[in-house]
Residue frames relative to the residue before (quaternion, step in Angstrom):
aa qw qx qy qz dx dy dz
X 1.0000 0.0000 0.0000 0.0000 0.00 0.00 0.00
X 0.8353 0.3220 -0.1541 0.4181 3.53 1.04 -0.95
X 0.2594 0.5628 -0.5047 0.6010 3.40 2.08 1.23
X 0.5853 0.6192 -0.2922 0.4344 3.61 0.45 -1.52
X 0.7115 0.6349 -0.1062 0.2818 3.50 0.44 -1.35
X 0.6203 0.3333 -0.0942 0.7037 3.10 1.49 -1.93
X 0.6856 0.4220 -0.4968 0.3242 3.86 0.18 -0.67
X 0.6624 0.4960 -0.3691 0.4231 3.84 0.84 -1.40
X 0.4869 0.6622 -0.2785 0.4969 4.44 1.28 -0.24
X 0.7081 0.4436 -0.1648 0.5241 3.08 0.84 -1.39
X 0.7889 0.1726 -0.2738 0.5223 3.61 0.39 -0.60
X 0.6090 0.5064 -0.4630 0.3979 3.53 0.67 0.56
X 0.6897 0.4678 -0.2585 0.4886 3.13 1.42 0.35
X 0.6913 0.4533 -0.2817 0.4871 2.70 1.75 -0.17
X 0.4541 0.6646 -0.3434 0.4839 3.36 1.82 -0.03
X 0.6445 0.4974 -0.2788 0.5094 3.66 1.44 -1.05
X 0.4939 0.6000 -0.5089 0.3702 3.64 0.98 -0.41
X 0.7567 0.4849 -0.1852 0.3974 3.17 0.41 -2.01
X 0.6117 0.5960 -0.3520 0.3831 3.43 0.56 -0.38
X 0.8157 0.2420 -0.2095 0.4819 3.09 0.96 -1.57
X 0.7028 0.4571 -0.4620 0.2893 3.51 0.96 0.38
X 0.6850 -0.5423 0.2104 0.4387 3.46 1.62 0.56
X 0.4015 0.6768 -0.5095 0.3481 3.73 1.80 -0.46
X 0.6585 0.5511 -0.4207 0.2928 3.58 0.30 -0.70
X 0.6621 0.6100 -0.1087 0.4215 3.22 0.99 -1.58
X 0.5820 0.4789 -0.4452 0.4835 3.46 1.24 -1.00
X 0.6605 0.6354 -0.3051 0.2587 2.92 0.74 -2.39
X 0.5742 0.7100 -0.1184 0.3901 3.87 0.96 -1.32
X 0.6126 0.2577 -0.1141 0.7384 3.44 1.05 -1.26
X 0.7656 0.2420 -0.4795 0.3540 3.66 0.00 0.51
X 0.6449 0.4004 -0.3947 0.5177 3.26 0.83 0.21
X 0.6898 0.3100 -0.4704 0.4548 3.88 0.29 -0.08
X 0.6514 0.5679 -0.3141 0.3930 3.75 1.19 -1.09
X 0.2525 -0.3181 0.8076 0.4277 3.05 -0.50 -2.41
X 0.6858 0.3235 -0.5917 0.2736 3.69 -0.35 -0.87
X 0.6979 -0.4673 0.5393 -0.0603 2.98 -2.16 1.07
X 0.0699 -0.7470 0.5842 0.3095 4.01 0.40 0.12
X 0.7333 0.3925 -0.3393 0.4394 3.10 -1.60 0.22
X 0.8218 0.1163 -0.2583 0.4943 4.02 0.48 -0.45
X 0.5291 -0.4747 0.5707 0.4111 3.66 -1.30 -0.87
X 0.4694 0.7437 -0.3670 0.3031 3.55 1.50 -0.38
X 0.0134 -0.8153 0.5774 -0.0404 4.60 0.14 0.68
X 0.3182 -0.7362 0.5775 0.1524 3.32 -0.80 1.17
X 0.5583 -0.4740 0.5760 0.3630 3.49 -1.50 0.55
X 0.7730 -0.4304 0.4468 0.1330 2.58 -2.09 1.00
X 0.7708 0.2745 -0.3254 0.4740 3.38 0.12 -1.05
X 0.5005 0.5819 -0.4823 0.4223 4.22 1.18 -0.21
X 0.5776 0.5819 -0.3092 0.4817 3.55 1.29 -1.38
X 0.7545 0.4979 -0.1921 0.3820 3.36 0.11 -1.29
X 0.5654 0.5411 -0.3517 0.5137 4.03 1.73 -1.38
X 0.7412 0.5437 -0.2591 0.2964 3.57 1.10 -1.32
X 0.7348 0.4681 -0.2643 0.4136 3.32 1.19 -1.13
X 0.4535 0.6552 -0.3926 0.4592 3.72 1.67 -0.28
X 0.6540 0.4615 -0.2395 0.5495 3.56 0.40 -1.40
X 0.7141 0.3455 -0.4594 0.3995 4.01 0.11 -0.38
X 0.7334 0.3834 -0.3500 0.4388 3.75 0.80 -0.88
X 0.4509 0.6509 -0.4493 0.4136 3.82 1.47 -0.22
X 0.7350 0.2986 -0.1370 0.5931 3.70 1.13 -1.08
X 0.3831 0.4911 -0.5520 0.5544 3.50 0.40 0.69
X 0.7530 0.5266 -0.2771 0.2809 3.11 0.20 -1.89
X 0.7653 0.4569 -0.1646 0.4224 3.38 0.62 -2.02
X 0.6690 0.5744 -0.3456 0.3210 3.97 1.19 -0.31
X 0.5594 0.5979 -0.1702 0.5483 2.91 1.96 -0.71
X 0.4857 0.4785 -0.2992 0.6675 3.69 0.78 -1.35
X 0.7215 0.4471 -0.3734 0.3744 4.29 -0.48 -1.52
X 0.6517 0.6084 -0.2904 0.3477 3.68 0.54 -1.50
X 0.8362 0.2871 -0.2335 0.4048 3.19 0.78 -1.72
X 0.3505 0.6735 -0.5330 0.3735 3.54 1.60 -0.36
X 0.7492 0.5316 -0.2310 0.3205 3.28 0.28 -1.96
X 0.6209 0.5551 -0.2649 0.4859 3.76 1.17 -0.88
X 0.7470 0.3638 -0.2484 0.4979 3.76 1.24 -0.72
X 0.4361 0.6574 -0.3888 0.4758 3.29 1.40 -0.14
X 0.7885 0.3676 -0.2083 0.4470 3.26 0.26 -1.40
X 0.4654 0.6378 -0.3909 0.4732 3.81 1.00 -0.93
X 0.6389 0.6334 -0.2166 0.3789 3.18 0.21 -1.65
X 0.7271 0.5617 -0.0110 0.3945 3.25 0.55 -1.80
X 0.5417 0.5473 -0.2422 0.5903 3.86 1.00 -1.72
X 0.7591 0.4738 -0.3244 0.3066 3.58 0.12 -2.13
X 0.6083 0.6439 -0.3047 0.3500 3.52 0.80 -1.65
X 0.6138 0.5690 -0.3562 0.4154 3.38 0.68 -1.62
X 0.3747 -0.5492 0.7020 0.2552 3.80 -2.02 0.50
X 0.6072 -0.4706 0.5720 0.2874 3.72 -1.21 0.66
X 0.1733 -0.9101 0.3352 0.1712 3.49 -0.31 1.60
X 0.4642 0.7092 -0.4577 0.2684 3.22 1.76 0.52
X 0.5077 0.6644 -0.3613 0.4127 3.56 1.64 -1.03
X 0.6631 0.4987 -0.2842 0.4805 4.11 0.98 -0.42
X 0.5541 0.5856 -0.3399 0.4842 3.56 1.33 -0.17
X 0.6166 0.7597 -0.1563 0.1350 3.04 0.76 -1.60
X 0.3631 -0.5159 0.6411 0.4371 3.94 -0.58 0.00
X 0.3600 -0.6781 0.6069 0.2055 3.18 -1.28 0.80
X 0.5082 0.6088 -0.3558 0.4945 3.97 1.24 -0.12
X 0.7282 0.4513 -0.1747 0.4854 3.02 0.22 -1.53
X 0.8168 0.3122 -0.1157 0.4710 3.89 0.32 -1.32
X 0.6409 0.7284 -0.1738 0.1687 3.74 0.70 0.00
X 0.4083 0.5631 -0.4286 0.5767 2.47 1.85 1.25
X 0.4696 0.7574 -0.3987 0.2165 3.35 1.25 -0.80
C-alpha cells in the first residue's frame, strides 16, 4: 500500500513538472499539429499522419510480438517431458 502511495506521488509530480514546464504542450502541438517546439516550422499532414501510423504500428507489433513470444515459449515448456523421468533407473522408477 505504501509502494502504491510513493509510485501514484511520483508520477503526479512528475506529470505537474511537464505541464508546468510546457513539455506537454510542446509534445501536444506536435502530435495534433506538426508544429515543431522551438521553431514556427509544421510538418504536412500526410508526414504527421506517416509518423503517428508507425508509432501505433510499433506499439502494436511489440505487444501482438510479446504475447506471441509468451505462447511460443509456454507452448514449448508444456511439450517438453520432465527431465528427471530420463535420468532415472528404469526398475526402480517405473511405475511413476
Amino acid at each position: 500500500m505504501k509502494k502504491a502511495i510513493v509510485v501514484v506521488s511520483l508520477a503526479s509530480l512528475g506529470l505537474v513538472i511537464l505541464i508546468k514546464s510546457g513539455v506537454l504542450g510542446s509534445l501536444a502541438l506536435f502530435l495534433l499539429v506538426g508544429i515543431i517546439p522551438g521553431t514556427n516550422y509544421a510538418l504536412s499532414s500526410n508526414m504527421m499522419l506517416l509518423i503517428i501510423m508507425s508509432i501505433v504500428w510499433l506499439v502494436v507489433v511489440r505487444f501482438a510480438g510479446m504475447e506471441l513470444f509468451y505462447f511460443l515459449i509456454d507452448k514449448r515448456m508444456t511439450s517438453q517431458k520432465p527431465s528427471h523421468k530420463k535420468h532415472m533407473p528404469k526398475r526402480r522408477y517405473s511405475q511413476i
